[in-house]
C-alpha positions, 0 to 999 in steps of 0.5 A: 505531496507526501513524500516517503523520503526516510529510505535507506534501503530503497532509492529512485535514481533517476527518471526518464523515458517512461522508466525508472532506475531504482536501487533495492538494497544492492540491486539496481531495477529499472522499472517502466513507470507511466507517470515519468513522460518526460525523456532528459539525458540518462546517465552512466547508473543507467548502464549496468543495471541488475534486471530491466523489465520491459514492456510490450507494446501489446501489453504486460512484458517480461523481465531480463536479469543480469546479476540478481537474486531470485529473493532478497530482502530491504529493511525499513526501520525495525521492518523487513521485506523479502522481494522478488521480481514477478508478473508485471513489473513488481517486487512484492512491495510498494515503497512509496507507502512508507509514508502511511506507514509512519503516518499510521504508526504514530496514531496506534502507537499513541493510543496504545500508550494511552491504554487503548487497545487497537483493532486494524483491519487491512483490507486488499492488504496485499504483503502486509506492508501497513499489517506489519506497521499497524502490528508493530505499533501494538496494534491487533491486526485483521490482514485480508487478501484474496490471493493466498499467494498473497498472504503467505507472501505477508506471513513471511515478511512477518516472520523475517520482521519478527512479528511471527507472534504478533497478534495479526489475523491472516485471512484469505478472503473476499473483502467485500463478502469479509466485510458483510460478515463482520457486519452481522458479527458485530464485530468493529475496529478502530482503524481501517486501511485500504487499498482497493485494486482498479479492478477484479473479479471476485471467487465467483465472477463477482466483478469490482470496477472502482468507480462504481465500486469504490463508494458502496463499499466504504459505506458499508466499511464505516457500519465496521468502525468503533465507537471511537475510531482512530483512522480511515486510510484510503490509497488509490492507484486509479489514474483519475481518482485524484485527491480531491475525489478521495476527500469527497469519498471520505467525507460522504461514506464515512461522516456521520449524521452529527458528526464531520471528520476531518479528511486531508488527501495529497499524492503520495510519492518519492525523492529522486536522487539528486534532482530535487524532485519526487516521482508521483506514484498515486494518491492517499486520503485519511479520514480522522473523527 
């Protein structure tokens, strides 16, 4: 597993009965999790929590606050992020992902030293998390969501990160019609990300399910890549796509006909404070030529 263990602002407590103890900075959450279905002794941190969501047997939930902001922010390195509880269950940020973040970061920030310059598109790119890192980098960032609220929500971490002139693209789009324009622009990078939903509808009722989905579009996101790309990162929160499957993804949409990258997968998660453990929270795979 890799595991996003270099969190100073964000910790997993603790774990238990389908929920999870999280502290945010100073705020404590806790937060169902389907993964966590083992049910051991909870603690006296579980008693005073500052917001608790909880889930309906019917479906979604609502949150109950006690003490907690209506925004706040948490700094990974030289990155901030503003949060703020809404719809089901989230915060605006995925922390686990701070693993690919380091992980991408290393790999511009050495081919920018080397004088390259480096083009990332973020697709499904949500708060801009991997935008913020790429750009960070010195990477010329392609940030691409179809949700505004979404963007500006990305736009805004920018700023309080002080990446407001960095050179990133903010777009409001539909990745799959963004990505048959560039296409036919010609246009090509040396890095993708992506971060596909589960499932979703399009501007005009155009349905994406992953399983069917998922495959044709990575095909046509490799006819996007540079002469020599750096990355391909491919995370998965879809119960089923394990990192097997992603590696299989990887290999057949994006190796060329002579040419074989290199792909590794694993689940991606984090530490659990003082159990010696880590909370699984989806999968990644990363493509390299």
């Amino acid at each position: 597993m890799w595991t996003a263990d270099k969190w100073t602002d964000y910790e997993v407590i603790d774990a238990s009965g389908g929920e999870k103890l999280e502290r945010w900075g100073q705020y404590r959450l806790i937060r169902p999790d389907p993964q966590v279905i083992w049910n051991t002794p909870r603690g006296r941190e579980w008693s005073r929590p500052n917001a608790h969501y909880h889930r309906s047997s019917r479906g979604g939930g609502e949150w109950e606050f006690f003490d907690l902001p209506s925004e706040w922010s948490i700094r990974y390195g030289d990155l901030t992020f503003r949060l703020k509880p809404f719809s089901f269950k989230h915060t605006g940020l995925f922390p686990e992902q701070a693993v690919n973040w380091d992980w991408t970061g290393a790999r511009i920030r050495s081919a920018v030293e080397s004088g390259r310059t480096v083009r990332v598109l973020n697709l499904f790119a949500y708060t801009g998390g991997a935008t913020l890192a790429a750009a960070a980098a010195g990477a010329q960032v392609t940030h691409v969501d179809a949700s505004k609220g979404m963007v500006t929500w990305a736009r805004e971490n920018a700023a309080v990160s002080g990446l407001s002139e960095a050179p990133i693209r903010w777009l409001v789009d539909d990745c799959g019609k963004f990505v048959e324009r560039e296409i036919r622009r010609g246009n090509r990078y040396d890095a993708i990300i992506l971060d596909p939903p589960s499932y979703g509808r399009g501007p005009k009722g155009e349905i994406w399910k992953i399983e069917d989905s998922l495959y044709p579009f990575l095909t046509r996101c490799r006819l996007l890549l540079s002469e020599e790309p750096l990355f391909v990162l491919l995370n998965s929160y879809t119960t089923g796509l394990q990192p097997a499957a992603l590696t299989w993804l990887l290999h057949s949409s994006l190796d060329r006909p002579h040419s074989r990258g290199s792909v590794e997968a694993d689940e991606i998660g984090l530490p659990v404070a003082g159990r010696g453990l880590s909370l699984p929270c989806g999968a990644s795979g990363r493509w390299q030529p």
